[in-house]
ROZAGU-676347 format. One record per residue (C-alpha): x, y, z; residue number from 1; residue in one letter. Coordinates in pm, 1 decimal. Each point is the difference from the previous one (the first is absolute). Example, Ala and Ser with C-alpha at 12.3 -4.5 7.8 and 13.67 -1.06 7.14 Angstrom:
REM residues 2
<<1230.0; -450.0; 780.0>; 1; a>
<<137.0; 344.0; -66.0>; 2; s>
This chain:
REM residues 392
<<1857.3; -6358.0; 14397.4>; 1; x>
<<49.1; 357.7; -20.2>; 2; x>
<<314.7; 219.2; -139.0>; 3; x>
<<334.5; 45.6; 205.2>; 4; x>
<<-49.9; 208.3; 270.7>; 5; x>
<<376.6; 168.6; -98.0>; 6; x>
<<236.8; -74.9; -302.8>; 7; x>
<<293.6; 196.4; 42.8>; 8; x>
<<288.2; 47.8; -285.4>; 9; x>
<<335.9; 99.0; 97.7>; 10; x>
<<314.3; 84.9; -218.8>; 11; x>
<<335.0; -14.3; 133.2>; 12; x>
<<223.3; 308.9; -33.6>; 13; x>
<<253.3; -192.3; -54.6>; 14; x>
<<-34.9; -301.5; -196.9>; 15; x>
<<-302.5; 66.2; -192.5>; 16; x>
<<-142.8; -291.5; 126.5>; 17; x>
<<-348.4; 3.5; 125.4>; 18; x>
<<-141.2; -200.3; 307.3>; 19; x>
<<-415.9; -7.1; 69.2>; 20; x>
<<-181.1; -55.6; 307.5>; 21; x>
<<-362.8; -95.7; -38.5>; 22; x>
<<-276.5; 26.8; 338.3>; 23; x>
<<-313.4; -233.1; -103.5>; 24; x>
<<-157.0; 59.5; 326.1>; 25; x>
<<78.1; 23.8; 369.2>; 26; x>
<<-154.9; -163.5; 223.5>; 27; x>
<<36.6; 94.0; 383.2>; 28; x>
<<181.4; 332.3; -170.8>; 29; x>
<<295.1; -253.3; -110.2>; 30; x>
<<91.7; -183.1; -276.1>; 31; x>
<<233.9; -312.2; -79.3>; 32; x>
<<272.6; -112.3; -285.1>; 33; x>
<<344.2; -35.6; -95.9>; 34; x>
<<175.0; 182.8; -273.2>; 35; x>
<<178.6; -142.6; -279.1>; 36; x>
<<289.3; 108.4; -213.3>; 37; x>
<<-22.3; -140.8; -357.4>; 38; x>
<<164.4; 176.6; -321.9>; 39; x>
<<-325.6; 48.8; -203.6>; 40; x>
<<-237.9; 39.2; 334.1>; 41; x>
<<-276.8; 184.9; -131.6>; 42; x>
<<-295.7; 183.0; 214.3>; 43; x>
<<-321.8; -223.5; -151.0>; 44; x>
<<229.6; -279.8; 166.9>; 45; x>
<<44.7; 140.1; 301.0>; 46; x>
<<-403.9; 86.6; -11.5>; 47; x>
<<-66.1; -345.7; -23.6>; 48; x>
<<238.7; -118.6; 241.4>; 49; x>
<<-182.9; 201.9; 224.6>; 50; x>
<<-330.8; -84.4; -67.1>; 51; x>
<<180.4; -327.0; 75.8>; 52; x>
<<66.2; 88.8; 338.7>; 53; x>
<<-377.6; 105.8; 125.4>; 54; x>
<<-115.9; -306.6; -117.9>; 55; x>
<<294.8; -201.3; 201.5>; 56; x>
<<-100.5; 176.5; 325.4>; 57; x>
<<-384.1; -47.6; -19.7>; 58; x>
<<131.8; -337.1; -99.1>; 59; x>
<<195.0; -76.3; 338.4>; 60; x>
<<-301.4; 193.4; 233.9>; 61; x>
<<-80.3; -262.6; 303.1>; 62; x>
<<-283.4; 212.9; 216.5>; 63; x>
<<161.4; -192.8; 344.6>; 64; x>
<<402.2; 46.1; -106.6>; 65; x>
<<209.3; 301.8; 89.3>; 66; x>
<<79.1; 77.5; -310.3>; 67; x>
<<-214.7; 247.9; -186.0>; 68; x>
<<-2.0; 40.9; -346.5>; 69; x>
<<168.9; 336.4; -157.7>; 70; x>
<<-76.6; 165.7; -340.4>; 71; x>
<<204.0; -83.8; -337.9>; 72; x>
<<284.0; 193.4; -147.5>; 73; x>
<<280.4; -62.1; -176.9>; 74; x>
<<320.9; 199.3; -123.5>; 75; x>
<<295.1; -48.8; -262.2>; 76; x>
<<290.0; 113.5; -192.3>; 77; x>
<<112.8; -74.8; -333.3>; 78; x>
<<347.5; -32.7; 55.1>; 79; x>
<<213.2; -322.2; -37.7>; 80; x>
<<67.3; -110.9; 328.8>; 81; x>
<<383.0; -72.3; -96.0>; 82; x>
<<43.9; 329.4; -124.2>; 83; x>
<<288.8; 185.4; 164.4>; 84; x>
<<-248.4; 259.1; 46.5>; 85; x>
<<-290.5; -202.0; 125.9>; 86; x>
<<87.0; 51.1; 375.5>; 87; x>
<<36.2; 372.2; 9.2>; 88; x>
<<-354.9; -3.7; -212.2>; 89; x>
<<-139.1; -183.7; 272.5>; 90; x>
<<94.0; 232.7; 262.5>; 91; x>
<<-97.5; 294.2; -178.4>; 92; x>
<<-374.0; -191.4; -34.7>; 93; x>
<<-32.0; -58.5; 300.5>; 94; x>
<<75.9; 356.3; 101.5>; 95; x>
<<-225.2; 135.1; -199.2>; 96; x>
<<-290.1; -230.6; 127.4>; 97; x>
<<101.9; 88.3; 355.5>; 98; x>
<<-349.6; 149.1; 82.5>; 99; x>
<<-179.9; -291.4; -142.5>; 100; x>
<<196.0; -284.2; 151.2>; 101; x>
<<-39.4; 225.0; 350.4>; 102; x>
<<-373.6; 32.6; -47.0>; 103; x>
<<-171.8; -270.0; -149.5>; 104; x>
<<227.7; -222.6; -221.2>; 105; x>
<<180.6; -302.0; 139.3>; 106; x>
<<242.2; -160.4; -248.7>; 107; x>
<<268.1; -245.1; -19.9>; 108; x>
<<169.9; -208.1; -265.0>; 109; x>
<<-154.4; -117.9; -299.7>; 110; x>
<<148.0; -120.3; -340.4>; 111; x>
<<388.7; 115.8; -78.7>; 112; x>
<<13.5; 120.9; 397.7>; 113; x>
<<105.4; -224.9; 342.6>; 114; x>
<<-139.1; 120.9; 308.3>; 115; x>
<<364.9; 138.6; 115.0>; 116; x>
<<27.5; 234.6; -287.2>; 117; x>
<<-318.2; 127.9; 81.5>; 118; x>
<<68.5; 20.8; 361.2>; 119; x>
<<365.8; 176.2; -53.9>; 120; x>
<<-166.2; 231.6; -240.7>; 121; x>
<<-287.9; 102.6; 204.7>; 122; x>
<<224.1; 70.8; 261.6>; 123; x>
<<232.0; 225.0; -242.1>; 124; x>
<<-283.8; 181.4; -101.5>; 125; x>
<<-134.5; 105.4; 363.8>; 126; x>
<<-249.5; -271.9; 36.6>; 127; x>
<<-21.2; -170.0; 341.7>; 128; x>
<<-166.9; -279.1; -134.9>; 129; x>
<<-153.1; -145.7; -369.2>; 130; x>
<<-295.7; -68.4; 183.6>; 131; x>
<<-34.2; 291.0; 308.5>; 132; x>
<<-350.9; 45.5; -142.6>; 133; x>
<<-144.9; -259.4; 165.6>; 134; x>
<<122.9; 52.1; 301.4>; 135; x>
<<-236.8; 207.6; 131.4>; 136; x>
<<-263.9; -312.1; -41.3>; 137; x>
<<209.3; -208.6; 247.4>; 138; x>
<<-79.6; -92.7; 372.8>; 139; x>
<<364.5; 6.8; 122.4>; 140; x>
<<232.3; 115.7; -284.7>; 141; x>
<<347.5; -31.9; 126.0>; 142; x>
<<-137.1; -397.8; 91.8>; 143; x>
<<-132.4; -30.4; -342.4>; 144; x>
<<289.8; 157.0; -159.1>; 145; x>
<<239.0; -213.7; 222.3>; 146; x>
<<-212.5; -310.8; -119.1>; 147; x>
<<7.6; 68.2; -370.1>; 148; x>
<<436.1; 77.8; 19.1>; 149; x>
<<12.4; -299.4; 197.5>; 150; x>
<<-193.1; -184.1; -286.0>; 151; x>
<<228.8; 128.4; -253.2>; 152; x>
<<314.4; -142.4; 180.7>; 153; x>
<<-188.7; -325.4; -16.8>; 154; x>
<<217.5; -257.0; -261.2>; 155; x>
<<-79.6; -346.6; -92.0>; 156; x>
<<302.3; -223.7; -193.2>; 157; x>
<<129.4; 366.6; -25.2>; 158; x>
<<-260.4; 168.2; -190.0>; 159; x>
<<-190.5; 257.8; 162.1>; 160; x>
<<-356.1; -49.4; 106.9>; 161; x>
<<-135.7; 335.2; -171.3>; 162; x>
<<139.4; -175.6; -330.7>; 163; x>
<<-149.6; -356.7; 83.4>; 164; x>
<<-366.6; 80.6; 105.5>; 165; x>
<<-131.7; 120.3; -335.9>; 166; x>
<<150.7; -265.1; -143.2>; 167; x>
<<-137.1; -252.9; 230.1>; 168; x>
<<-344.4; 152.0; -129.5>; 169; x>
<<53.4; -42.2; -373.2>; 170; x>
<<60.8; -379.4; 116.3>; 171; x>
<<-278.7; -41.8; 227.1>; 172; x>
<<-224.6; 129.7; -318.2>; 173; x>
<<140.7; -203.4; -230.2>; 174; x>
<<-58.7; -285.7; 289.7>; 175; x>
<<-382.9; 96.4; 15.0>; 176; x>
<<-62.4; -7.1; -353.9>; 177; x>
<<203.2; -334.1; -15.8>; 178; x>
<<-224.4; -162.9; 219.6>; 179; x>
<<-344.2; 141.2; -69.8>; 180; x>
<<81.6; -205.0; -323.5>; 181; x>
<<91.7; -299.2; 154.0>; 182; x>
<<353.5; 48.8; -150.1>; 183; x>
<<304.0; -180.4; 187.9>; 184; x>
<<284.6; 209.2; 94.7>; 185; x>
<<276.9; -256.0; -60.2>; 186; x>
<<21.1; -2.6; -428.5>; 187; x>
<<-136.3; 369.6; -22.3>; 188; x>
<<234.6; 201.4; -193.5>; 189; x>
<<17.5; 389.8; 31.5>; 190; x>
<<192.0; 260.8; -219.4>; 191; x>
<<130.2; 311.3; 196.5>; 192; x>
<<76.3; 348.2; -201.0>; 193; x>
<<219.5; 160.5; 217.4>; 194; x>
<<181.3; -105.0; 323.7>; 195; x>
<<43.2; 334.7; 200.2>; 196; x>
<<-184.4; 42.0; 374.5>; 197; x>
<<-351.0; -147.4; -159.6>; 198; x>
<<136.6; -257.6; -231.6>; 199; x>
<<211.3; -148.3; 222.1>; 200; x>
<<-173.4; -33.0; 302.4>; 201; x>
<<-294.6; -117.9; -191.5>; 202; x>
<<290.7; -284.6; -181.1>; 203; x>
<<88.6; -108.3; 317.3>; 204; x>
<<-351.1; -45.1; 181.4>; 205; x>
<<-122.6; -229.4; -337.1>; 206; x>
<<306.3; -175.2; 0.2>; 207; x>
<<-62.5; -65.9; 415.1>; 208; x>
<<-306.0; -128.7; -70.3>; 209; x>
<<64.4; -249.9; -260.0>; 210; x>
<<-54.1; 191.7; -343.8>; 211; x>
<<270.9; -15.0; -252.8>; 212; x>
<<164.9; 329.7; -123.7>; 213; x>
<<94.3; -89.7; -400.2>; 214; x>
<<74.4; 347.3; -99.7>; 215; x>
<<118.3; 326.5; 172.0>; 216; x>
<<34.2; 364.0; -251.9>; 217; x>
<<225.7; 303.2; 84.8>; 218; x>
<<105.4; 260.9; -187.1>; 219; x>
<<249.0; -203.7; -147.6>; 220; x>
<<-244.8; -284.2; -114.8>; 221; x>
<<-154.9; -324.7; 91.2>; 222; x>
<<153.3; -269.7; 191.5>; 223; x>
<<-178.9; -366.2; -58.6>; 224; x>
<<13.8; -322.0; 99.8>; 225; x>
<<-280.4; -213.9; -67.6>; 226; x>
<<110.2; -233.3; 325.7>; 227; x>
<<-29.0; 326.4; 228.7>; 228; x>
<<279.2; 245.1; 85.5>; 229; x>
<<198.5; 24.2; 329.5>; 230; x>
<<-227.5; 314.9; 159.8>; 231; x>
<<281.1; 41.2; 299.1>; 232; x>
<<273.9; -16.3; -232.7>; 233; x>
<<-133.1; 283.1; -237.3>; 234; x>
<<-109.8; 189.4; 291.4>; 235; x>
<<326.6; 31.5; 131.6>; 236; x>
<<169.2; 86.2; -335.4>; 237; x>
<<-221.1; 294.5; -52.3>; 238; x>
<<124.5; 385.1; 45.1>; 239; x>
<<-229.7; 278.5; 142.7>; 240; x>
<<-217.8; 8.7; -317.1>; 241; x>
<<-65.8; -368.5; -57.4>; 242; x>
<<214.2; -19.8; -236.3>; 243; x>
<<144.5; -406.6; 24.0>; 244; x>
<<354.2; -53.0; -49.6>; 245; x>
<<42.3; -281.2; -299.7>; 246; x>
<<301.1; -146.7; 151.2>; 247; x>
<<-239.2; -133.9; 325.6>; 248; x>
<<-195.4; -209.5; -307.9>; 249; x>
<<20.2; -396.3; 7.6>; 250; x>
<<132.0; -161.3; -295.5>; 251; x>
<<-428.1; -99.1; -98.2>; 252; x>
<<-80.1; 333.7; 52.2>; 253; x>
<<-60.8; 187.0; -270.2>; 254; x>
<<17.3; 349.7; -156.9>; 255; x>
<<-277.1; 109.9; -209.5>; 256; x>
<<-125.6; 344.3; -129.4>; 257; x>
<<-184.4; 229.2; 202.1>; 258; x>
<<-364.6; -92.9; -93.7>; 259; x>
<<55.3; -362.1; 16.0>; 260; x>
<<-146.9; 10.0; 336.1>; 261; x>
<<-307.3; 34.3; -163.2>; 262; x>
<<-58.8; -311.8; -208.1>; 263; x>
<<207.3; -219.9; 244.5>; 264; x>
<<-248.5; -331.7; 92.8>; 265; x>
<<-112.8; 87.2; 302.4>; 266; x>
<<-336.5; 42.6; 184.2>; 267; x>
<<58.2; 292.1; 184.1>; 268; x>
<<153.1; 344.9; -136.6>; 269; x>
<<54.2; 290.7; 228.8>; 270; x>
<<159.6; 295.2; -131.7>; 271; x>
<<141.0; 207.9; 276.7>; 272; x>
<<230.7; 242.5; -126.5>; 273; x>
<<-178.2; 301.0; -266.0>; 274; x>
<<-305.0; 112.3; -50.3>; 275; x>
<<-160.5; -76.5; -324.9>; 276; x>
<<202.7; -277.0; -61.9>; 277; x>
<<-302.1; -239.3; -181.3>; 278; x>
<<-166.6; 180.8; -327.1>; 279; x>
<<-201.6; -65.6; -264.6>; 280; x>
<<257.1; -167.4; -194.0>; 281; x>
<<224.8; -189.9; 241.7>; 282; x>
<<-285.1; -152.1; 192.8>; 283; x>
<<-23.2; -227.7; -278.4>; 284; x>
<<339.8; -156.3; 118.0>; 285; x>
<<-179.0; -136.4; 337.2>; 286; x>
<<-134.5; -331.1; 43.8>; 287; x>
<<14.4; -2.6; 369.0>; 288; x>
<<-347.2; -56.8; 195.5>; 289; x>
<<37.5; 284.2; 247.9>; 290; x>
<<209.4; 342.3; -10.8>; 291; x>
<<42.3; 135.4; 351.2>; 292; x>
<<123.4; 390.2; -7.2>; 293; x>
<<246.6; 28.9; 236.3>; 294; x>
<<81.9; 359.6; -167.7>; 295; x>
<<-237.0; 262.1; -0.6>; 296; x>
<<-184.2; 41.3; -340.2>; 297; x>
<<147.1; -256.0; -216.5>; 298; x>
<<-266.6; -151.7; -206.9>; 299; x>
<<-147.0; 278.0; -218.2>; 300; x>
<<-410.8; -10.6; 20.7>; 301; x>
<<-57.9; -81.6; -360.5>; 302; x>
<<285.1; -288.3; 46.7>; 303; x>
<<-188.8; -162.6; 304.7>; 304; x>
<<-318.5; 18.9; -170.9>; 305; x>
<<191.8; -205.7; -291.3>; 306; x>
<<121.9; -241.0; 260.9>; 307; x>
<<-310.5; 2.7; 168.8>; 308; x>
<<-164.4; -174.4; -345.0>; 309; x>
<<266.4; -246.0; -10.3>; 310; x>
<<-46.4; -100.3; 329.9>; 311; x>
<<320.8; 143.3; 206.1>; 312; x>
<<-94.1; 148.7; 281.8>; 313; x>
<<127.0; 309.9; 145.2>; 314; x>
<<32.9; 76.9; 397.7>; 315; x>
<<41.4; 324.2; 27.8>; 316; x>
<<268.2; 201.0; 170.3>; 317; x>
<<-238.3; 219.8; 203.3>; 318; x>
<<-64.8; -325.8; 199.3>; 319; x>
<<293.8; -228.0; -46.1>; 320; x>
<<295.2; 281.2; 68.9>; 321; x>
<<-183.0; 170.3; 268.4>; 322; x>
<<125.2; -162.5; 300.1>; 323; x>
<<388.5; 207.3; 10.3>; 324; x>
<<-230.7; 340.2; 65.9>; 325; x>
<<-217.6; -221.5; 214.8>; 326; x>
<<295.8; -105.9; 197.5>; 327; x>
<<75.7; 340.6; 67.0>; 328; x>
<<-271.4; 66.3; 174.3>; 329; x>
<<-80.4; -322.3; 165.3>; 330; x>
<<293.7; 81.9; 159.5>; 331; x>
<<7.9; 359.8; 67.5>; 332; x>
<<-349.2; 18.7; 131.4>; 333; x>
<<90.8; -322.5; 231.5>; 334; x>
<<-246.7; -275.6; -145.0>; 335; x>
<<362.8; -182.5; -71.3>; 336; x>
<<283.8; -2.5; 213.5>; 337; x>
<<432.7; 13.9; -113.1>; 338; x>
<<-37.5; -399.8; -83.8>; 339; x>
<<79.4; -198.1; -340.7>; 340; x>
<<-232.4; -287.3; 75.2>; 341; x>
<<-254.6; 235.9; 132.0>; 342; x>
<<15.4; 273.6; -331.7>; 343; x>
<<6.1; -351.2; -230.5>; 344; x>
<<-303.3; -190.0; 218.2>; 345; x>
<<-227.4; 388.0; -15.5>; 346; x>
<<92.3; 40.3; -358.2>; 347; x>
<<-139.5; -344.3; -123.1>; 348; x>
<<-311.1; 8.0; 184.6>; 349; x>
<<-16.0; 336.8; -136.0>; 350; x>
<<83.5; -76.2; -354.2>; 351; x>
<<-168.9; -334.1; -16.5>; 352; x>
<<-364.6; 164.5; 115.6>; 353; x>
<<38.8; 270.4; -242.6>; 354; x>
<<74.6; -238.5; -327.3>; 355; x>
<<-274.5; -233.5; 102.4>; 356; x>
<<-288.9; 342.1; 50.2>; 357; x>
<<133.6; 90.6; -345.3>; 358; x>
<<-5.5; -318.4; -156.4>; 359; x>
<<-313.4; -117.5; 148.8>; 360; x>
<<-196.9; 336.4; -117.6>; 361; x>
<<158.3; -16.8; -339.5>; 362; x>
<<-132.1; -390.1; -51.2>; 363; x>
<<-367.3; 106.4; 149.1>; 364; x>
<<-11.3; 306.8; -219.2>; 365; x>
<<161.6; -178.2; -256.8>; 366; x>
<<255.8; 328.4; -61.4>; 367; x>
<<391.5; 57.1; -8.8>; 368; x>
<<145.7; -17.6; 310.6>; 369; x>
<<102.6; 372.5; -24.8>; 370; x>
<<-359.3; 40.3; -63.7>; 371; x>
<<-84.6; -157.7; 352.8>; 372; x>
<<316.7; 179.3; 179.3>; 373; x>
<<-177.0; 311.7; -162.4>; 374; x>
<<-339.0; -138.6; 157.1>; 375; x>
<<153.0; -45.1; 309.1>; 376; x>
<<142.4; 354.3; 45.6>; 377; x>
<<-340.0; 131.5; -83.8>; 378; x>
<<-152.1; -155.8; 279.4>; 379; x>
<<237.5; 105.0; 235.9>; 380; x>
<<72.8; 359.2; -66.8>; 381; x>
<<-300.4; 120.5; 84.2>; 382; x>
<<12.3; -129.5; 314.8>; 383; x>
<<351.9; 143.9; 78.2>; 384; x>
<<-144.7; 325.5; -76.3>; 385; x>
<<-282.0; -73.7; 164.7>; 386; x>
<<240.8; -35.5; 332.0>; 387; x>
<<296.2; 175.1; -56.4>; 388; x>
<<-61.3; 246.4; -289.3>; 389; x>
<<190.5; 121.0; -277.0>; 390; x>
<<95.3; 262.4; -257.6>; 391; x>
<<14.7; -64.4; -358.4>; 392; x>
């Protein structure tokens, strides 16, 4: 692939703080991704994230489905999200990307962000929409716009749906893989790092299905129990930031430092909280069989190539987290209506092809399966410029 089309580096007057924005190519003269708020955020990250993002489009493109794949971007500010500040920083971001997020950028939330802050800053700012973009690609926009708010006020067990269907991907992927191998659910154990919007959701869908949860990590450590943890419980004893409160714990459950998630027995591992969370040096922690990247960017390249010897096998996120942006624009573009059952059923058919094309290319080519996903997205690119073009 080529070089961004636009990387963009702005300072705050009044902070200090800096926030990026990074264009990897636009395709129908818009681009696609969320923007994340991390203390440390730096713009080679963001550049990869949105890298990330072309590939999850071309990913997603179905030549008979409404939906049309956009170009990649990403954007983010490093700012802690609890700072007292953190707000007005957004705002002032947002402001400042005005033209961009009018034009050709659609954006929503992303790591240290919900979709409300977003929407209450954008709103602040002058924006009529995070995504008003795209608009002009749609058939009937005040239907499709009606659709996609209507989705949004969609709640299941009181969880919203836009926090449950990327999630429910995560699972279906870690489902896939499970049974490619000839692996029973019931028995399977799975460590989760980190139990905000992703983590959680993707908890809850294992758990549904039969896997056992033994260890869940937040920022204030690891919480085991090699007989499986009550999912609902901890769910509901979380704060905004996924932060679990210890007094919801069960007298087995234990406490355990904040890498412990890593070495806890378990097949499955799926970090879904920071990027670069696996390196060189704690990847030698992990015994599990498969690490599923819920996050975006968590397993550094020369780490997975480590694991890759050892026989652990990495999904990566540009498949297995792409269905929340999906959703999106399943919805929004009509190929989905405002229905749980309907989002879940569309999002495991979705999911479930996708891991299988991977997995199946990586076996015959006898390659990573970020090689394949790679492999894949060549294919198809050339076709969606081909059809639709692009600048980049």
């Amino acid at each position: 692939m080529t070089a961004p089309l636009m990387t963009l580096t702005w300072t705050d007057h009044i902070t200090g703080h800096q926030g990026f924005l990074v264009v990897d190519r636009l395709v129908r003269g818009v681009a696609s991704g969320g923007l994340r708020m991390r203390e440390g955020c730096t713009l080679d990250e963001v550049t990869g994230l949105a890298r990330g993002m072309t590939m999850k489009e071309a990913l997603h493109y179905h030549p008979e489905g409404r939906y049309i794949p956009l170009g990649g971007a990403k954007g983010g500010i490093d700012c802690d999200p609890q700072d007292a500040a953190a707000y007005g920083l957004l705002v002032r971001y947002l402001r400042a990307m005005r033209p961009y997020i009018e034009s050709f950028w659609t954006m929503g939330e992303d790591l240290g962000l919900t979709q409300d802050l977003v929407d209450r800053a954008a709103v602040e700012a002058g924006l009529v929409s995070s995504i008003q973009a795209v608009y002009p690609l749609l058939d009937d926009e005040a239907t499709a716009r009606r659709r996609l708010a209507d989705a949004f006020e969609v709640e299941v067990d009181g969880i919203g749906l836009d926090e449950l269907v990327g999630g429910c991907g995560v699972a279906e992927s870690v489902l896939a893989a499970l049974d490619r191998a000839g692996m029973p659910y019931a028995g399977t154990r799975v460590a989760v790092q980190g139990l905000g919007t992703m983590g959680g959701a993707t908890a809850r869908f294992l758990t549904r299905a039969g896997l056992s949860v033994v260890a869940v990590a937040d920022i204030k450590g690891t919480i085991g129990n090699p007989a499986g943890l009550d999912v609902d419980s901890l769910l509901a004893a979380r704060d905004a930031y996924g932060t679990v409160d210890r007094s919801a714990l069960r007298p087995a459950d234990r406490e355990l430092p904040g890498d412990a998630w890593l070495s806890t027995e378990a097949e499955v591992l799926v970090p879904a909280a920071v990027s670069y969370a696996i390196d060189t040096v704690n990847q030698r922690q992990i015994g599990a069989r498969w690490i599923v990247e819920a996050a975006n960017m968590p397993v550094l390249a020369e780490a997975e190539e480590l694991l890759a010897a050892r026989g652990v096998t990495v999904l990566p996120d540009v498949v297995v987290n792409s269905g929340t942006n999906a959703w999106w624009w399943w919805t929004l573009f009509g190929d989905i209506g405002a229905d749980a059952d309907e989002a879940f059923a569309y999002t495991r058919r979705s999911m479930r092809a996708l891991i299988d094309q991977m997995l199946a290319r990586a076996e015959a080519d006898g390659t990573t399966p970020r090689a394949a996903a790679h492999a894949i997205v060549a294919d198809r690119l050339p076709v969606i410029a081909e059809r639709f073009g692009w600048y980049n």
